[in-house]
Structures are given as structure tokens and as C-alpha cells.
C-alpha positions in Angstrom: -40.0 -104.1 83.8 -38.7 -101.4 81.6 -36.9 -102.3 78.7 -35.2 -100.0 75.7 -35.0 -100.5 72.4 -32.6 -103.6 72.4 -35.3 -105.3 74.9 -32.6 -104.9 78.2 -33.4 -104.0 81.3 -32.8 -100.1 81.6 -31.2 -98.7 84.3 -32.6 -96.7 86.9 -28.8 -95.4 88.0 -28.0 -91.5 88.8 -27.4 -90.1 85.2 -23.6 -88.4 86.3 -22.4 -92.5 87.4 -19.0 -92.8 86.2 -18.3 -95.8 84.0 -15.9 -97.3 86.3 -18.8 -97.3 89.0 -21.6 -98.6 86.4 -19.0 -101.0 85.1 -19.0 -102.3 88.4 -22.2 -102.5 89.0 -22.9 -104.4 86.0 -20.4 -107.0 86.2 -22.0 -108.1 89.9 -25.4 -108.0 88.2 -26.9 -105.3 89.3 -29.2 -102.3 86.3 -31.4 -101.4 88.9 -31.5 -99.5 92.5 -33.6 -101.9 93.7 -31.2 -104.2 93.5 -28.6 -102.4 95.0 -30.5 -101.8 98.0 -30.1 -105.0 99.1 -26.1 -104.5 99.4 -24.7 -102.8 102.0 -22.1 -99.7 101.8 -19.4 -101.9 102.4 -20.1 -104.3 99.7 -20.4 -101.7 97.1 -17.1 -100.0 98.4 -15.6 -103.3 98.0 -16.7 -103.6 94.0 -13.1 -102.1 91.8 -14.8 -98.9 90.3 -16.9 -97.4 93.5 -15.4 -95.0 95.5 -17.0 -92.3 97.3 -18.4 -90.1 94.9 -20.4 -93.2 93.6 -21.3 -94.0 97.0 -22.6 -90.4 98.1 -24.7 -90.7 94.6 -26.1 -94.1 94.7 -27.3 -92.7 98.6 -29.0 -90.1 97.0 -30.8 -91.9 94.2 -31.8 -94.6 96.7 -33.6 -91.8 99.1 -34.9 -90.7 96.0 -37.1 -93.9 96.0 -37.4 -94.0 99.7 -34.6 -97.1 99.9 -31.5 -97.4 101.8 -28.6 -99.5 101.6 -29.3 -103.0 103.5 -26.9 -102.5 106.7 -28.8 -98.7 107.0 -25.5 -97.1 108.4 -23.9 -94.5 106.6 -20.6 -95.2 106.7 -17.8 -92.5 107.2 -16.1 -91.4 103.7 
């Protein structure tokens, strides 16, 4: 586990995320990609603060690491 000067978890999130997207993220729990793997598209589009843009970059930081979302079906934008 990586952790940062305060001793929290540190992200592993695209650097250009907006707020509203990691806000989201954050209040469902989630500071690592990992994590979010194991949500499908849907879910996430569902969370206030992801739309598209921090769909189509959460998809790329996931194949990055050689994950997917868990339903594995890119859904139309």
C-alpha cells in the first residue's frame, strides 16, 4: 500500500480527473483503480460527478494496468 505524507491511501486516478468525478469516487469509497475495476460502466455513470469524460479516462487508466471495468462492455457515450 502506498501512503503519502498524511499516512492515506494515495490515489492511483488519471492526473486531469475533475473534482466532481474524484469527489465521487471518494464518497463511494473508492482511491484506487483497482477498486474501480470491480464496478461496471453503468455504476460509475450512475455516481453524481461522472460523466463521459471521466468515464473515457478512467477506461484508459484502467488499460493502462491491464484492467477493465467488471461488465467488460464499453458502453456507448
Amino acid at each position: 500500500m502506498d501512503l503519502n505524507q498524511n499516512n492515506t491511501q494515495e490515489s492511483d486516478f488519471p492526473m486531469g480527473l475533475a473534482k466532481p468525478a474524484l469527489r465521487a469516487l471518494a464518497n463511494k469509497g473508492l482511491s484506487r483503480l483497482e477498486q474501480v475495476a470491480k464496478l461496471s460502466e453503468k455504476e460509475l455513470k450512475e455516481l453524481h460527478g461522472i460523466g463521459p469524460n471521466a468515464i473515457r479516462q478512467l477506461r484508459l487508466a484502467l488499460e493502462s494496468k491491464g484492467l477493465t471495468f467488471s461488465d467488460n462492455n464499453t458502453l456507448e457515450e
